[in-house]
SEFIPA-33002 format. One line per field, with one value per atom (N, C-alpha, C, O): atom name; x, y, z; residue in one letter; chain. Coordinates in steps of 0.001 Angstrom, whole numbers, plus 524288, in hexadecimal, padded with zeros to 5 digits. Each point is the difference from the previous one (the first is absolute). Layout:
SEFIPA-33002
at = (CA/...)
east = (X/...)
north = (Y/...)
up = (Z/...)
aa = (a/...)
ch = (A/...)
***
This chain:
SEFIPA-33002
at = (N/CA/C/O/N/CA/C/O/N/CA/C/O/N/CA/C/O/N/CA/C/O/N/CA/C/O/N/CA/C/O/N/CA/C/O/N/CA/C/O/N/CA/C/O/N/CA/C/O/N/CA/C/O/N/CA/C/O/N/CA/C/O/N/CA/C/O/N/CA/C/O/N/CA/C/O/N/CA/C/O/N/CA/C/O/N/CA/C/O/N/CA/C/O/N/CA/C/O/N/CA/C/O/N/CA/C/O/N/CA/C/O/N/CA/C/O/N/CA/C/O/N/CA/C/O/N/CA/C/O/N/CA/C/O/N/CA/C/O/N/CA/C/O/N/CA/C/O/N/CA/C/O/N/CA/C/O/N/CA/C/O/N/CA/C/O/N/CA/C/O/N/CA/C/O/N/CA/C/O/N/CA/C/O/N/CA/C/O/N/CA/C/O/N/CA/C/O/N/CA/C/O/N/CA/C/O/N/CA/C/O/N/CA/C/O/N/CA/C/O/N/CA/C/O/N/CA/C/O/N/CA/C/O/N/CA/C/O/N/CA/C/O/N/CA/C/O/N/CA/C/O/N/CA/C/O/N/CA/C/O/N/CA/C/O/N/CA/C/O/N/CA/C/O/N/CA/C/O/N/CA/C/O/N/CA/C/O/N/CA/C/O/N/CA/C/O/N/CA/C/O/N/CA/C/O/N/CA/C/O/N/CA/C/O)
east = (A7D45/80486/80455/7FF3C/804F2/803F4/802BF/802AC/7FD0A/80398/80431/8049B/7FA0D/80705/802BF/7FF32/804A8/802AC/80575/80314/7FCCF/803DF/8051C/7FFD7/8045B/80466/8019C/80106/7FEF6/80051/8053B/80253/8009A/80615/800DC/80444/7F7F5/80058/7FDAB/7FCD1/80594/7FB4A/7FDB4/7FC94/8051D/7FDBB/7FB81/7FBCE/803B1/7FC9B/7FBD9/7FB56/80581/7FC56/7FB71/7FC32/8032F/7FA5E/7FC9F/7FB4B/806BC/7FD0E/7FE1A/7FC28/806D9/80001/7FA38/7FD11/8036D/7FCC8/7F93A/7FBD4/805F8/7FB2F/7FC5B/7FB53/80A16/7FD5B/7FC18/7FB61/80697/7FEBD/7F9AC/7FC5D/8041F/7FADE/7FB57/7FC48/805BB/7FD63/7FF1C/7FDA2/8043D/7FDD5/7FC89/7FC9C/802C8/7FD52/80243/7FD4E/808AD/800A6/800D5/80208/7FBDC/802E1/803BB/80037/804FB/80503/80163/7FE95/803B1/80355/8079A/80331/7FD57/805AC/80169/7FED9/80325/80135/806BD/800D9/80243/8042B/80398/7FE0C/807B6/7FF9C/801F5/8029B/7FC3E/80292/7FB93/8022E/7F769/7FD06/7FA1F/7FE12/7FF48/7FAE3/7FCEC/80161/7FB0A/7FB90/7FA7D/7FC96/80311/7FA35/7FD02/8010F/7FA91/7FABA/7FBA4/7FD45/8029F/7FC18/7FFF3/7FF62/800FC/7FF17/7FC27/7FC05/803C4/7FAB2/7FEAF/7FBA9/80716/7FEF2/80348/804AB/7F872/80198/800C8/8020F/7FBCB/80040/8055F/80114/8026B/80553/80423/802D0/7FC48/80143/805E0/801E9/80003/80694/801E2/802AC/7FC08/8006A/7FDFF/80307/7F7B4/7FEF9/80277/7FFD3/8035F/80307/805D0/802BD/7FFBD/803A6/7FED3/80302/7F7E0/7FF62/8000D/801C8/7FDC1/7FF08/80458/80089/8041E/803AE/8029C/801AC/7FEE7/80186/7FF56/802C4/7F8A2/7FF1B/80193/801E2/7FDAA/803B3/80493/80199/801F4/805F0/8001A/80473/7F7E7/80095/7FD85/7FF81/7FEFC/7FD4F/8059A/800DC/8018A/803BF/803FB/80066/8039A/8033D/8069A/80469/7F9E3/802B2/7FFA9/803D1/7F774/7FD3C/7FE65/7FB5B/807F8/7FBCF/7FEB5/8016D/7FC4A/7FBB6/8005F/80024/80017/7FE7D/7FBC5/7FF12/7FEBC/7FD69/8053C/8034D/7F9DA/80498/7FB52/80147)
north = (84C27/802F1/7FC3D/7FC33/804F0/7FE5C/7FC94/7FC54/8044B/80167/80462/80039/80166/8054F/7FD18/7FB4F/80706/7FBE3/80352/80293/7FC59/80543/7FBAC/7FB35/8080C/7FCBD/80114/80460/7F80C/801AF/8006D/7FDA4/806C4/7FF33/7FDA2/7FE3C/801F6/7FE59/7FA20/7FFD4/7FB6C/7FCDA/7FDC1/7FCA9/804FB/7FF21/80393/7FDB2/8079C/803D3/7FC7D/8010B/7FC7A/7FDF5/7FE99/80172/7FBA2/7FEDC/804CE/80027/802F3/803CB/8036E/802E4/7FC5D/80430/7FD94/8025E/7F8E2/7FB4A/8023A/801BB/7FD2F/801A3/80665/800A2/80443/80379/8001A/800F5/7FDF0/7FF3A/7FF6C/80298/7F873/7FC13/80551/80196/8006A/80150/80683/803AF/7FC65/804FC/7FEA9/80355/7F81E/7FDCC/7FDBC/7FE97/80182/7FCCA/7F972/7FD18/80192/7F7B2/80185/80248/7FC1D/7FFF9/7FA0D/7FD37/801A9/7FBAA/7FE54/8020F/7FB16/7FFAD/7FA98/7FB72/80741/7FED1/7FCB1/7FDA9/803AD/7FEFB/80292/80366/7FA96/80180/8057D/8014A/80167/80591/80283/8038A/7FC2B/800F6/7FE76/7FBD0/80974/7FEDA/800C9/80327/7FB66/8000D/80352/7FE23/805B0/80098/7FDE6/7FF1A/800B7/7FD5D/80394/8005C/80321/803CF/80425/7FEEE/8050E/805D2/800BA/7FDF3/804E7/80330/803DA/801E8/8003E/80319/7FEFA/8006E/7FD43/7FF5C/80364/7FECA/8069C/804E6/800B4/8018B/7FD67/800BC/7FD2D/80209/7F8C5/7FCF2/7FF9A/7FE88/80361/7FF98/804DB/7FF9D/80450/806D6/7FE55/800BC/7FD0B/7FFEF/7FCD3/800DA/7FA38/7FD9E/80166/7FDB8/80665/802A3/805F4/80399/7FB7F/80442/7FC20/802C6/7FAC5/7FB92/7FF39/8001D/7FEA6/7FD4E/80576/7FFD7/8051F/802C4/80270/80369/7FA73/8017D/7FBCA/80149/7F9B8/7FBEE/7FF3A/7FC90/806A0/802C8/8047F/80140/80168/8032A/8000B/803D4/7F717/7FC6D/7FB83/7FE81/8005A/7FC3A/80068/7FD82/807F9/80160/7FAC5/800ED/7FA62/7FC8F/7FBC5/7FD72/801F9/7FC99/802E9/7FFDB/802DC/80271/7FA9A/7FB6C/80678/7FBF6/80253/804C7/7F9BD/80392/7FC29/7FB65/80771/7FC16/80093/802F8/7F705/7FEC8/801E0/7FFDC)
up = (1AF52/801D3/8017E/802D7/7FB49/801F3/80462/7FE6C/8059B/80456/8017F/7FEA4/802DC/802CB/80109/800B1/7FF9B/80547/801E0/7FD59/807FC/80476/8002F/7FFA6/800FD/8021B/806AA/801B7/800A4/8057D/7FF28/7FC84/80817/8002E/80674/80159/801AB/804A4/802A3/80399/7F9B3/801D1/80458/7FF81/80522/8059A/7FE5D/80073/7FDA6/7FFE7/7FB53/80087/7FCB9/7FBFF/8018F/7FD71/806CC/803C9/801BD/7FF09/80306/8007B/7FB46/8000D/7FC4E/7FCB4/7FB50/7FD04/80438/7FD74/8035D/7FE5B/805E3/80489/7FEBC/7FF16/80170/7FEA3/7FB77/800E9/7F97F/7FB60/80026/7FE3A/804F0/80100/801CF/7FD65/8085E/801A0/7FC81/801FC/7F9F8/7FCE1/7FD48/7FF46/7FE75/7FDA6/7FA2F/7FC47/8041D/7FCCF/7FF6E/80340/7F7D2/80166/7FE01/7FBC6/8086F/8006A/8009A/803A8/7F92E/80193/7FF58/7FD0E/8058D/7FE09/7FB6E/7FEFB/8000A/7FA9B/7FCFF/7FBE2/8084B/80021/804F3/802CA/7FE22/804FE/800C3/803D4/7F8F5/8015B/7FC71/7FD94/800B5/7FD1D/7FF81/7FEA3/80318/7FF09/7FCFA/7FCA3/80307/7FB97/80135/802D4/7FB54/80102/7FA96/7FB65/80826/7FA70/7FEE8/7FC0F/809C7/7FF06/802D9/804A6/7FA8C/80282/80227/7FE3E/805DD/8027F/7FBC2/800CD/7FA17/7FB12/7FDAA/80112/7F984/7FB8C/7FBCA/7FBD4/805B5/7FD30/7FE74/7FB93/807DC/7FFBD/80497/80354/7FB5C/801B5/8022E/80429/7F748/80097/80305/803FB/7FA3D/8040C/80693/803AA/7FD20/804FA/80335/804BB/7F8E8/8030B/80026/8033A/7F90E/80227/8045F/80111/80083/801F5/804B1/80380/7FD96/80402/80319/804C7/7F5BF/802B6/80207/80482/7F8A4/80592/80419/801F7/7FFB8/8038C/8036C/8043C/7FAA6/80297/8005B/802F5/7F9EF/7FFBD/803A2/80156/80089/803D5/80574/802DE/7FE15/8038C/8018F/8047D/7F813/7FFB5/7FB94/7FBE8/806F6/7FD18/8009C/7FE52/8045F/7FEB1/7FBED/7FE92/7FFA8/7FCB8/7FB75/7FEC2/7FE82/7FB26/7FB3F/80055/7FC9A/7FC9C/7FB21/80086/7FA96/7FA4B/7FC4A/80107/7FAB2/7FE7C/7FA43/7FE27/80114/7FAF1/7FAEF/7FB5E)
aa = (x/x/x/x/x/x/x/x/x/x/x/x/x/x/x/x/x/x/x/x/x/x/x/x/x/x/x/x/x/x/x/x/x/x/x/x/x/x/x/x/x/x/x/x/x/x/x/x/x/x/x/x/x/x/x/x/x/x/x/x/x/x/x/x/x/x/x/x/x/x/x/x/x/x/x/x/x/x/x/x/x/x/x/x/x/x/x/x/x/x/x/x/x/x/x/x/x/x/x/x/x/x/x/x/x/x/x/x/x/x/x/x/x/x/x/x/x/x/x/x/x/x/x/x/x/x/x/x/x/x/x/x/x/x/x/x/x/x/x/x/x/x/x/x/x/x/x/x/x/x/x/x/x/x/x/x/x/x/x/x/x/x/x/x/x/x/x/x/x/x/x/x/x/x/x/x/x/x/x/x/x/x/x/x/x/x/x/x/x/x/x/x/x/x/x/x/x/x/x/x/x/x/x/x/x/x/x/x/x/x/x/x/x/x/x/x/x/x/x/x/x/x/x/x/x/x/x/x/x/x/x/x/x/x/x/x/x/x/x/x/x/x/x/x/x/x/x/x/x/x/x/x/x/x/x/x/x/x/x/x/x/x/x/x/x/x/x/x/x/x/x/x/x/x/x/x/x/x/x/x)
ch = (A/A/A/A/A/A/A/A/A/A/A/A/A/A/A/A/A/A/A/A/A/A/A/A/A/A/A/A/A/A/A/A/A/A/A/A/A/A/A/A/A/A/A/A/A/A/A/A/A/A/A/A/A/A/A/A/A/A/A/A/A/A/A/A/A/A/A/A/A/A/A/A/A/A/A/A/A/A/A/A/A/A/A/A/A/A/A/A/A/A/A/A/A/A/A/A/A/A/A/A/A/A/A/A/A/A/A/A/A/A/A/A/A/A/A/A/A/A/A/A/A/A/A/A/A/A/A/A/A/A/A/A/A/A/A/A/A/A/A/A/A/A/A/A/A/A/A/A/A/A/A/A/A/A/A/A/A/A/A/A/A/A/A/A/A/A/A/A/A/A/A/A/A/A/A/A/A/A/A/A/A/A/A/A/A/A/A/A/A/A/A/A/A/A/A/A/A/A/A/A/A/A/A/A/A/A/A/A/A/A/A/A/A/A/A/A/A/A/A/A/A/A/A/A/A/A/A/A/A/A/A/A/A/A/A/A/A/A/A/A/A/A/A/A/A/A/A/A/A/A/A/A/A/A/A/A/A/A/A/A/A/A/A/A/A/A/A/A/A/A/A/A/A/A/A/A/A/A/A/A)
***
């Protein structure tokens, strides 16, 4: 698989947003400075859907920091 990869628009928020990831169970890493990487999903069934399901809920957790995947 690939990599995803999210564009942060907030980067003070990038650490945490790095942190949550983690603690869902994805390997998140950063990747560049406005861009992370995942390597692996908590489900790979649909890898790309569950992490836009992810990120909004972290857009509505942190409607200052939204995130997209590229």
């Amino acid at each position: 698989m690939q990599p995803l990869q999210v564009r942060v628009t907030s980067l003070a928020k990038l650490p945490a947003l790095l942190d949550a990831l983690t603690r869902a169970g994805y390997l998140a890493v950063q990747a560049r400075r406005d861009v992370i990487e995942i390597h692996r999903t908590p489900s790979s069934a649909d890898a790309r859907e569950d992490l836009k399901v992810f990120l909004r809920i972290w857009k509505t957790m942190n409607p200052d920091a939204p995130a997209e995947v590229l």
